[in-house]
C-alpha positions, 0 to 999 in steps of 0.5 A, spaced: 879 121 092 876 116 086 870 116 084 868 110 088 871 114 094 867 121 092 860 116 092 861 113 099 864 119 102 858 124 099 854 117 102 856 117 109 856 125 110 848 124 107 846 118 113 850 121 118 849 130 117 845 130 112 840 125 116 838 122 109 837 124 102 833 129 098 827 126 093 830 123 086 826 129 083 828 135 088 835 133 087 834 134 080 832 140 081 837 142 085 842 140 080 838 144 075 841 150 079 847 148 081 849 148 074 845 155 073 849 158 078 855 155 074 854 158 068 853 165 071 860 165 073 861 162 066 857 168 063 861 172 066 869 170 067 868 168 060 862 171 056 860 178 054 856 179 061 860 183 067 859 181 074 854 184 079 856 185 086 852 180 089 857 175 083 864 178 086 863 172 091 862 166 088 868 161 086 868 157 080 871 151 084 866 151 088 860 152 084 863 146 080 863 142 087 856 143 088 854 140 082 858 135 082 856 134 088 849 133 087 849 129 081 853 124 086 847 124 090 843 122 084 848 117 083 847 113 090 840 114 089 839 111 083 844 106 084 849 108 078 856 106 081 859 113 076 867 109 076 862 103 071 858 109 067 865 113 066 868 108 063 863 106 058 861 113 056 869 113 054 868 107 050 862 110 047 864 116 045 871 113 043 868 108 039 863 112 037 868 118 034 874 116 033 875 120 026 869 124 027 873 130 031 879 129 027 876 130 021 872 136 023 874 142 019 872 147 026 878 143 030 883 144 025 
């Protein structure tokens, strides 16, 4: 699936069993806490903290979907096409630290 596909899929699913979107501002806050519960399986499966009971359950994979899923909501409302912003934060970056990254002692 591309990421054009993954924004008209997430879009349709939205309008016909989601009946419509969440708030621009609720979404953001539903982000927010999708990517807290990312970090706490992160904390957990690759930091120092060990897992609760209640955390056994959670699914990396899973909890990464949802945060993905929302910032693609946020995406559609917003009108950004994600395929378009990709490429130009990849040319930024690669404009940006061409030599930065391999001149870093701490990656070497």
């Amino acid at each position: 699936m591309t990421i054009k596909e993954a924004q008209e899929t997430v879009d349709h699913w939205i309008k016909t069993v989601g009946v419509r979107y969440f708030s621009e501002l609720t979404n953001m806050a539903i982000l927010t806490e999708e990517v807290g519960e990312l970090a706490r399986i992160m904390a957990r499966t690759y930091g120092d903290q060990s897992f609760k009971k209640s955390d056994l359950d959670k699914n990396l994979a899973d909890e990464m979907a949802d945060v993905l899923w929302v910032l693609i909501c946020l995406a559609n409302q917003t009108g950004v096409d994600l395929t378009d912003a990709l490429k130009k934060n990849l040319e930024k970056k690669t404009y940006r630290d061409a030599d930065r990254h391999k001149n870093n002692e701490k990656l070497q």
